[in-house]
C-alpha positions in Angstrom: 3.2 -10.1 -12.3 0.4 -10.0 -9.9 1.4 -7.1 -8.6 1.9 -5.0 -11.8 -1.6 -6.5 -13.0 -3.5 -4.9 -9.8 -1.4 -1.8 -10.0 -1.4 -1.2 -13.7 -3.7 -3.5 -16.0 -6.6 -2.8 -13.8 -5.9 0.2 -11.0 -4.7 2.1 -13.5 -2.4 3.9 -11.5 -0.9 7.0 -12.1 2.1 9.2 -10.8 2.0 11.3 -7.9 -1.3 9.3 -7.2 -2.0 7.7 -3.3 -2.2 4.0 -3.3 -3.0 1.6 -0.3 -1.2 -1.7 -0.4 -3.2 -4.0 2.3 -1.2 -6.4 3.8 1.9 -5.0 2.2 5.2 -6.7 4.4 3.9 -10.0 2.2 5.3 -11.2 -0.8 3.1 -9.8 -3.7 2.3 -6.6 -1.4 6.0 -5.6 -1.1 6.7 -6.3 -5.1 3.7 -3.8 -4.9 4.9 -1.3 -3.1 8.4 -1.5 -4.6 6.8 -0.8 -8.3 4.3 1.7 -7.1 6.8 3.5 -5.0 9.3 3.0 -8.3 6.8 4.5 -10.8 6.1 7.5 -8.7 3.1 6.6 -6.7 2.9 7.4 -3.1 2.5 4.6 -1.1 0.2 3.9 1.8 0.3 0.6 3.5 -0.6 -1.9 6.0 1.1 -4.6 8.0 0.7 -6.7 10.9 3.7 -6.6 13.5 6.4 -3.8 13.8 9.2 -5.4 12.0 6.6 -5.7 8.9 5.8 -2.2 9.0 9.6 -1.3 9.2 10.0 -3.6 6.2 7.1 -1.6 4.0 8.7 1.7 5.2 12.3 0.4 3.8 10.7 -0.4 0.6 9.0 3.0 -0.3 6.1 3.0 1.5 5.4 6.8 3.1 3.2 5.8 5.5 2.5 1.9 7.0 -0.2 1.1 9.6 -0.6 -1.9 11.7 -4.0 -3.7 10.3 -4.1 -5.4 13.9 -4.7 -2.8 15.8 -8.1 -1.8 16.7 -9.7 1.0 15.1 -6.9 1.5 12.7 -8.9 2.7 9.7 -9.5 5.8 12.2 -5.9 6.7 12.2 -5.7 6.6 8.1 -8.9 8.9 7.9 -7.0 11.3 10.0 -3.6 11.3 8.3 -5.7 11.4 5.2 -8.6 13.8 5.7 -9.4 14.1 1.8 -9.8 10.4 1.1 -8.1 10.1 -1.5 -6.3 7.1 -1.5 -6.0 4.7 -4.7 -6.3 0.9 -4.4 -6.6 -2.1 -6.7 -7.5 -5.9 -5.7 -4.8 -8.0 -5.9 -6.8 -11.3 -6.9 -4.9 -14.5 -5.6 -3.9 -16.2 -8.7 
């Protein structure tokens, strides 16, 4: 529910659209990912360790990058030039 309330109720998320799902090998961030990659979305995430990241990527995630690696933001900007990439807070509830 959490997830489809970030993604949905107040993202407003819409096919073929670019979402970032921070933190995404964790509970509510993979029932993210599965529903965004489900409805049509393409999905953008992050993780923290390798088998995380594999995780995401099994789940229907496109890209995944590890959050704990230094300068990682730089890496996204240059896989995605234009910017474009949707996001919604998922508040803890």
């Amino acid at each position: 529910m959490t997830a489809h309330r970030a993604l949905f109720l107040l993202g407003h998320l819409k096919k073929g659209q670019r979402v970032l799902v921070h933190g995404a090998s964790g509970g509510v961030g993979l029932a993210a990912v599965q529903m965004a990659a489900n409805f049509g979305a393409v999905v953008v995430g992050t993780a923290g360790t390798e088998e995380g990241i594999e995780l995401v990527k099994k789940n229907g995630a496109r890209d995944v990058f590890n959050h704990r690696i230094h300068r990682y933001t730089a890496k996204m900007k240059k896989s995605y030039p234009d910017g474009e990439l949707h996001w919604a807070q998922i508040p803890h509830q």
